[in-house]
C-alpha positions in Angstrom: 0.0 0.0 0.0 2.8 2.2 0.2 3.2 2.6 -3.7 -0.4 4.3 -3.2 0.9 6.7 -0.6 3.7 7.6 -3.1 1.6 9.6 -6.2 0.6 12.2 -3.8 -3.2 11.9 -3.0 -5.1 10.0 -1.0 -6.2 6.3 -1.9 -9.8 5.4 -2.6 -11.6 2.7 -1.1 -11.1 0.9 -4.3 -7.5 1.5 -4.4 -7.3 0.2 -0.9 -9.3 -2.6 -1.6 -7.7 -4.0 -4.6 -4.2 -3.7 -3.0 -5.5 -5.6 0.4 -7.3 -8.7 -2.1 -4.0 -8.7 -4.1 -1.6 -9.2 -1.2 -4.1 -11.9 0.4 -4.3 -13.8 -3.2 -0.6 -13.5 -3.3 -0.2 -14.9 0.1 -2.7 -18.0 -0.9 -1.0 -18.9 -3.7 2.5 -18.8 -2.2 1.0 -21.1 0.3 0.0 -23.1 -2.0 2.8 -23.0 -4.8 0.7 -21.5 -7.2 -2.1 -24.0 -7.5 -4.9 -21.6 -7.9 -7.7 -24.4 -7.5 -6.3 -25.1 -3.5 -5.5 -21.5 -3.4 -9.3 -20.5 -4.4 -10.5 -23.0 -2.2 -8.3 -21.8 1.2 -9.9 -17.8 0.5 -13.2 -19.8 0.5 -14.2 -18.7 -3.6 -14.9 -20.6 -6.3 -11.7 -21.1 -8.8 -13.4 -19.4 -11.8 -13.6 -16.2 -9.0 -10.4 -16.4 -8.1 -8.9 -16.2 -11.6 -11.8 -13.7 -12.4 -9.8 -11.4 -9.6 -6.4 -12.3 -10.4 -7.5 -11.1 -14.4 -8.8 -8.4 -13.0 -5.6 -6.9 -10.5 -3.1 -8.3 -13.3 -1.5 -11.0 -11.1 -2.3 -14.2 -14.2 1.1 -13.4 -15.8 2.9 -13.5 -12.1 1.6 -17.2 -11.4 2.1 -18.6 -14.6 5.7 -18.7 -15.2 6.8 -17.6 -12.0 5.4 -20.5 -10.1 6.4 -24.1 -11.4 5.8 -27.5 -10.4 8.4 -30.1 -9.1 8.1 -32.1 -11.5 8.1 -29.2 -14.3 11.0 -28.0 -13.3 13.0 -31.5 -13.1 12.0 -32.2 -16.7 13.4 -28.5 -17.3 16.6 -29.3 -15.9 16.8 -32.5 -17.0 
């Protein structure tokens, strides 16, 4: 929330909002190593919500190829 402090007004209830549901989605799906599905299910939303929200705060291009399985990344290495 601090990058809203920085442009020099006050943040909306919107603003605030959005930056409080994009930390706690980012939170779930650290916890869950970017398996949206046990992610959407921890927060208590369907899936198709979950990635609804993530469309709509720009965080789909963060758990793509940022977060990869065990097994993906063995046959990367491999």
């Amino acid at each position: 929330m601090d990058e809203l402090r920085t442009l020099g007004s006050r943040p909306t209830l919107r603003d605030l909002v959005e930056a409080y549901e994009r930390h706690v989605i980012e939170d779930a799906l650290r916890a869950t190593h970017g398996n949206q599905r046990r992610a959407a299910r921890a927060l208590g939303v369907l899936p198709t919500t979950l990635h609804e929200k993530m469309k709509r705060l720009g965080l789909l291009h963060r758990a793509g190829p940022a977060v990869v399985e065990p097994a993906e990344a063995m046959a990367l290495a491999g």
